[in-house]
N, C-alpha and C positions, 0 to 999 in steps of 0.2 A: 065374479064368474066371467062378465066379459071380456076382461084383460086377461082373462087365461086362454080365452080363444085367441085373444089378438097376438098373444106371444106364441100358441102353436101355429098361427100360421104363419106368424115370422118367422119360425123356425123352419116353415117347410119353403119359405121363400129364399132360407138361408141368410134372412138378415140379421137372426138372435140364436142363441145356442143356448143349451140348455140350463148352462150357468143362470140365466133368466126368468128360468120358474123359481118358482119358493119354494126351499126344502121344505116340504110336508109329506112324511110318512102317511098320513090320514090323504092325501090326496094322492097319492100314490095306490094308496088300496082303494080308492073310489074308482081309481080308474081303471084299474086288473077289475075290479065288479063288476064294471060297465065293458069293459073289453069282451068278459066271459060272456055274459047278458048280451051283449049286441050279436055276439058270433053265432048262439045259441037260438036266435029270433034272425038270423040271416040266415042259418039252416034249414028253418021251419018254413021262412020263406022259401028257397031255394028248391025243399022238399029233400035235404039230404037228411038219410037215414043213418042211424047207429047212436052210439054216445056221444053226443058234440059235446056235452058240458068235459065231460073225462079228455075227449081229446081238447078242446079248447084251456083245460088245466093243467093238460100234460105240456102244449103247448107255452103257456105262461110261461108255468114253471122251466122250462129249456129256456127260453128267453131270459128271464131275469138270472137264471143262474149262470146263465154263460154271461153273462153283463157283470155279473158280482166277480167270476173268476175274473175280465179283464181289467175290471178296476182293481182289482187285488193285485194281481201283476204288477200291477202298472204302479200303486202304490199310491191310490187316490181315492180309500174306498168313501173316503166321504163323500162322491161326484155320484153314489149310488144312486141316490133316490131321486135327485133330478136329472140323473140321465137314464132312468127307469121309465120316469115319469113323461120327458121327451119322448123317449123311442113308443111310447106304449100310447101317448096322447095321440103323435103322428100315425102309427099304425091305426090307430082309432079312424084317424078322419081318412084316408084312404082306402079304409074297409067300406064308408060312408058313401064315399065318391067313386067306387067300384060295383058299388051293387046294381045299378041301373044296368051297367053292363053286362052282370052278371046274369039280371031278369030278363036282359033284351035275348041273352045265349039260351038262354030257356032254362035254368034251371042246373042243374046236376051236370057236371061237366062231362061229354060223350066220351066214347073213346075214340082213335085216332080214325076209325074205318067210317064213323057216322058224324063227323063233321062237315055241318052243311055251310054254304058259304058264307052265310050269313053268321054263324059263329066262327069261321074264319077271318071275315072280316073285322070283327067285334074282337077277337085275338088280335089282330094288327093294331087295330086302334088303343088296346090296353098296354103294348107293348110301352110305349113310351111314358106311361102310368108309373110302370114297373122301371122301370130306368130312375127314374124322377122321387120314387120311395127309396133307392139303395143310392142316390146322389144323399137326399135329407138322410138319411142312417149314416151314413158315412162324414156326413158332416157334422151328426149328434156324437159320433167316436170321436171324428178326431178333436172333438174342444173338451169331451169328458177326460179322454183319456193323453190327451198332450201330445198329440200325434200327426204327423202331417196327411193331408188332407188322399196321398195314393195309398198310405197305410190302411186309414180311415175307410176308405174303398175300397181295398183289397178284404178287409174284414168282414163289411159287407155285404160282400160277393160272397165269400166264403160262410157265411151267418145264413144269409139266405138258401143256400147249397144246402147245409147241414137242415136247414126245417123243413125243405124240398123233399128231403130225402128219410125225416121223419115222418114226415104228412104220409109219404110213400107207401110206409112200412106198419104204418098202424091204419090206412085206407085200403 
């Protein structure tokens, strides 16, 4: 179990790519478990109301299947499971490494009239958080999917856009 941390955080250091984990299916669905489970107890934290377990499913599910469309594309769906397992571990530890933040903003994200500076400021400081996850995602595309590294990035950008705007439409 150690050496699994030690490789997602080489992956988020960009030293190792996802080619790196071990294809395991069974770790793979440990870790969509524990994704749904962490998102589901950072809510409860947080204090946000609604179905988190449904949207943290409906989430997944967009993730992995727009992962599955682009390895299929690309014609490497065998790269599925550990670059499932990359993008969903790193997501993991960033969800980990955000929540302090999260707790310090107070909770439930305000709207744009009742941001106090203090969560304004706590927004600057994640900013570069959020930079630093769609560099590692872009660097988990471009070695799954054999692509150079502004591709990799433009995917990214565009990946996160699309859940942005999911999260949007069902919050």
């Amino acid at each position: 179990m150690q050496s699994l941390f030690l490789v997602v955080r080489d992956i988020c250091l960009l030293r190792r790519g996802p080619q790196d984990l071990p294809y395991s299916p069974r770790l793979l669905a440990g870790i969509c478990i524990t994704s749904v489970g962490l998102q589901f107890v950072i809510a409860q934290i947080l204090g946000i109301e609604g179905n988190t377990i449904g949207a943290s499913l409906f989430g997944l599910g967009f993730s992995l299947g727009v992962l599955y469309l682009l390895v299929s594309l690309r014609g490497v769906r065998s790269r599925f499971v550990q670059a499932a397992s990359a993008l969903l571990a790193c997501a993991l530890l960033f969800a980990l490494l955000s929540l302090p933040i999260a707790l310090l903003a107070g909770g439930k994200p305000p709207t744009p009239e009742n941001v106090t500076p203090l969560q304004l400021l706590l927004g600057l400081v994640s900013f570069p958080v959020v930079i630093w996850k769609i560099v590692i995602d872009a660097h988990i595309l471009r070695h799954s999917l054999n692509l150079p590294f502004f591709a990799g990035l433009t995917i990214a950008i565009l990946w996160l856009l699309a859940e942005l705007k999911l999260g949007g439409a069902m919050g």
